[in-house]
N, C-alpha and C positions, 0 to 999 in steps of 0.2 A: 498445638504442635503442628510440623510442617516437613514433611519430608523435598527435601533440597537434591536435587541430580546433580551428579558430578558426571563428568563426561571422562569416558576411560574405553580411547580407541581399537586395543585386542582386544576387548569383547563384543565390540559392536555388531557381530556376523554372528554369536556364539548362540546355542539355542540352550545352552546349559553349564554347570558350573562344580564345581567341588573345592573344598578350603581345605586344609593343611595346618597347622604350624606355623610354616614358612612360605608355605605356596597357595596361589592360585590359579586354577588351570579351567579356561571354560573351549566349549569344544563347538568345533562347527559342523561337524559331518564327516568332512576330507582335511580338517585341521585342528591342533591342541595348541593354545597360547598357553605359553607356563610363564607367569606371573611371579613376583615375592611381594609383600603386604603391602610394599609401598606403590604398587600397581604399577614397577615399572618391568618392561616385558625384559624375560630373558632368551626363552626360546621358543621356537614357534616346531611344529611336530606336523610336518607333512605327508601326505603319499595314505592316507585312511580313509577306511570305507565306514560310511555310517555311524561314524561313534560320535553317542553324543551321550556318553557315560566314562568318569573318570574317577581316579582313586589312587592319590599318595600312600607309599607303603609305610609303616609305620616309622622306619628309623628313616625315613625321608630321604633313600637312594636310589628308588627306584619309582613307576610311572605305573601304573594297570590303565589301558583305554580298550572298552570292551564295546566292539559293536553290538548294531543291533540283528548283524547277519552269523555265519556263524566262525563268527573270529575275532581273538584280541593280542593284544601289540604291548608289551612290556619296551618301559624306554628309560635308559639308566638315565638318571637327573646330573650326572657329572658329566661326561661324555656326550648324552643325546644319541646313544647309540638305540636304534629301534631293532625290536623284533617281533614278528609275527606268527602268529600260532593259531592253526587253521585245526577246527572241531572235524574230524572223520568220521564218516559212517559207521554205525547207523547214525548217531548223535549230531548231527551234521544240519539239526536246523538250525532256526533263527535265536542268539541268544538274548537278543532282546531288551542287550547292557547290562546284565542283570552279574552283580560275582562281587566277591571284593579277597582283598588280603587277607591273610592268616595274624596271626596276632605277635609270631615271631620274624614275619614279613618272609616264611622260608617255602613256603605253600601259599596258591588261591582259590579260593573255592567258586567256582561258576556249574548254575546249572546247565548242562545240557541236555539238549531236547533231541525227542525224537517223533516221528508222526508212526501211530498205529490206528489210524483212523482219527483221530485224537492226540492232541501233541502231550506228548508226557516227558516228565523232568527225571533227570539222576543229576546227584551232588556231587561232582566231580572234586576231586580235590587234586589243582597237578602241584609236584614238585620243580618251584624255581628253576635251580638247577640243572633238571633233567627232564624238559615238558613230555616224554615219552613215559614217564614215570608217573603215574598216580592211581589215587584209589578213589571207587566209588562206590555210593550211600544211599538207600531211600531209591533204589532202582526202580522206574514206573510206577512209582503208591503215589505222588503228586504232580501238581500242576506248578512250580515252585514259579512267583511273581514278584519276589523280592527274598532279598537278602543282605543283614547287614550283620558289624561286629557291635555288642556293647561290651565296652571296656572297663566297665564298673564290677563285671564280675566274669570277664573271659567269656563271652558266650556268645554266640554266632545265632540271632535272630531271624527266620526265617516265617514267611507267608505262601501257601500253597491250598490249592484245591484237592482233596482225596478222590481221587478218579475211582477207590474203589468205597468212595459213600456216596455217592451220586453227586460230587461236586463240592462237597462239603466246605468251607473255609475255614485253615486249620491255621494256628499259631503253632511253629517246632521251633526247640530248642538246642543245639547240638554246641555241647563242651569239648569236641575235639576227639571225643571215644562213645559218649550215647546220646541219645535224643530225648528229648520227652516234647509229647506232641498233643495240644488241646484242641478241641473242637470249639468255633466261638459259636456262643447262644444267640443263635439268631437264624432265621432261614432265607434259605438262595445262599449263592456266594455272592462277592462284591468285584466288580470287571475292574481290575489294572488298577487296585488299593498304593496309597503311600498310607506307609505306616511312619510313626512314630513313637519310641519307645521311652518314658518314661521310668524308671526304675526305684529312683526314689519316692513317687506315688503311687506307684504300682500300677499303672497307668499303657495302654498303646491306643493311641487315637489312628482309626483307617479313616482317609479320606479316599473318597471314587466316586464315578455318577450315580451310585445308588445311594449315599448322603454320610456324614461325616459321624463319625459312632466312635464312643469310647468304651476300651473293655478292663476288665482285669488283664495280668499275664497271662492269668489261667483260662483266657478267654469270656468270662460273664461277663455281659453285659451293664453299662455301669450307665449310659445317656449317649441321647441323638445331639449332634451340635448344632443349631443351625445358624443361617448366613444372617449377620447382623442387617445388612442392606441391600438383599437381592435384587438384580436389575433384571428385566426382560433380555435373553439374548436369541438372536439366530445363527445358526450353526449351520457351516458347511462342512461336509465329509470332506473336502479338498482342503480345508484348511490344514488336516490332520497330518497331510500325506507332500504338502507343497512343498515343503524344507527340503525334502530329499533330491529337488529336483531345481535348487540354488543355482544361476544364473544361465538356465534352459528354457527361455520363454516357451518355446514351442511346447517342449513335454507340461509345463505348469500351463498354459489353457486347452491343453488335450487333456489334461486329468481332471480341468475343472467341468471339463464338454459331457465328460463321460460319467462324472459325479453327477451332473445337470439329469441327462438322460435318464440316470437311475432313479430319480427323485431325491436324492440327497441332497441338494445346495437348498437353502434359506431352511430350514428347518427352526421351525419355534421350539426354544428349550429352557428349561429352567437354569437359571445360576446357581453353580454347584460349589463347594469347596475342595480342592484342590488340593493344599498341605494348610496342618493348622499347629501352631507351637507355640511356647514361650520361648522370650527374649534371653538372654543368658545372668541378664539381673532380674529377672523375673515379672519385672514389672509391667511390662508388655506382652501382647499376644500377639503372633503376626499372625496373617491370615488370606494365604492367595484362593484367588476364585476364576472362575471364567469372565469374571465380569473387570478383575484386576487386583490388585494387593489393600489390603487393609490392615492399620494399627492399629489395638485395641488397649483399652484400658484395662488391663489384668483383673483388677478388683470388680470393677464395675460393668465391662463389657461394652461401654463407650467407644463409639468411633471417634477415634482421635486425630488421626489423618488416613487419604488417601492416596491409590496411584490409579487411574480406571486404563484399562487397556484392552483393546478391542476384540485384539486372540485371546485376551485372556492369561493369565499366566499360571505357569506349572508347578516351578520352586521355586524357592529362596533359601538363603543362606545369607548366616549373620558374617559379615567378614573381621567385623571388631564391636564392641557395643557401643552401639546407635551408627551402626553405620552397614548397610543393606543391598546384597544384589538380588535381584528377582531375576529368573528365568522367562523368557518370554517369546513365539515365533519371531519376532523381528528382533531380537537381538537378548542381552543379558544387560540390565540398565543398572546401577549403583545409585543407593539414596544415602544420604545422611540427615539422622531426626534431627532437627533443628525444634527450638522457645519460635513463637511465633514473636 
């Protein structure tokens, strides 16, 4: 097998991506290409801070782009009409892109933060309609680091730290009126996990730097994954931080000067996994790392092909079967698996 790049110019700047239906939208920071399947652009979403987090609504009339400051921007997909809705104190810190739609597309649920020494999350939920209007959940009891919807049984998936168990890494589940909230078996939490949620195995794999683990729903632990073919990499803390600072030479080797200074650049690190999934015929694993994207052979765990990439990459997302965007610092690249 051999993964083939196709060359697809609105994403070329894009540090991330989200799929649809009928859209694709990858985002650059201060830009959202909105895409339809056949990759060709329809509109581009100017004038934004830091979003490199996106999310069609369900009946596909509307845009969610959630920075990672504290604000996000609803943009009708008819019109391209934008708006902006700015987090107020206290809740008024960094959201971190983190939120998605409600499931009637009429509500969005984003955590906001607030610092009491410690950043602590509430589940916001505003109304559409009336962004002065909403309610919120789970006031300061987490650390909330993700959240998503699964549609197989209406339920809004949710990872957080319990700020009142000493950090604890909690799986919650909220149907829209209660929660129910597991503690997974294992100790420490995991920093800046992608989850992914299986339902039909009963299955959530976290991927983070502390290593790629799968649990039950109910949180037990079920196995460690690890990287079929770890490479050596070094790490710099400026890599992390460079994107933000997109066609400013000066601020990008000022941030590197000062990373330098601290001891952060060249750091020796192991090659971690990133996100880990099957294919939508299952027959594939994909598999991004720091070290770059790998196919695997579902049954066998064979490396079937590569992509290597030197930042490393973050996401992926299938846009049709056998046919692949990875998320990556210098851009969002498109593969299609090819027979050798």
């Amino acid at each position: 097998m051999r993964l083939e790049r196709i060359k697809c110019k609105p994403l070329e700047r894009a540090k991330n991506l989200c799929v649809s239906q009928s859209y694709i939208v990858g985002c650059t920071g201060q830009k959202a290409a909105i895409m339809d399947k056949q990759l060709n652009l329809i509109h581009t979403v100017e004038g934004l801070d830091y979003v490199y987090s996106a999310e069609v609504s369900p009946d596909e009339t509307k845009l969610l782009l959630i920075s990672n400051g504290n604000r996000f921007y609803i943009v009708d997909m008819h019109t391209f009409e934008k708006k902006r809705i700015t987090v107020k104190a206290p809740y008024n810190h960094n959201l971190e892109g983190q939120g998605c739609w409600s499931f009637d597309g009429k509500a969005i649920l984003i955590p906001v933060q607030r610092s009491t020494g410690y950043i602590n999350s509430t589940l916001r939920r505003y109304c559409v309609d009336d962004f002065d209007k909403y309610e919120d959940y789970l006031a300061d009891k987490y650390y909330i680091n993700g959240i998503s919807r699964i549609d197989t049984n209406n339920t809004y998936f949710l990872t957080g730290y319990n700020r009142q168990e000493n950090n604890r890494t909690y799986f919650i589940y909220f149907d829209g009126t209660a929660f129910r909230e597991f503690p997974l078996e294992t100790s420490g939490n995991m920093i800046a996990p992608t989850a992914t949620v299986d339902m039909e195995k009963g299955v959530v794999t976290l991927s983070s730097i502390a290593g790629c683990r799968q649990f039950t729903l109910e949180g037990k632990a079920i196995q460690t994954i690890s990287h079929p073919a770890p490479k050596d990499k070094t790490l710099r803390a400026s890599d992390a931080f460079i994107h933000l600072f997109d066609g400013d030479t000066e601020k990008q080797n000022r941030l590197k000067e000062v990373s330098k200074s601290l001891g952060l650049e060249d750091i020796s690190a192991p090659d971690y996994i990133t996100k880990h999934d099957f294919s939508s015929c299952g027959t594939y694993i994909y598999l991004a790392s720091e070290s770059g994207f790998y196919l695997l052979d579902a049954s066998t765990g064979d490396i079937l092909a590569t992509v290597s990439e030197e930042y490393g990459v973050q996401n992926f997302e299938e846009l049709a079967p056998g046919f692949i965007a990875i998320a990556t610092w210098t851009g969002v690249k498109l593969y299609k698996l090819c027979d050798r």
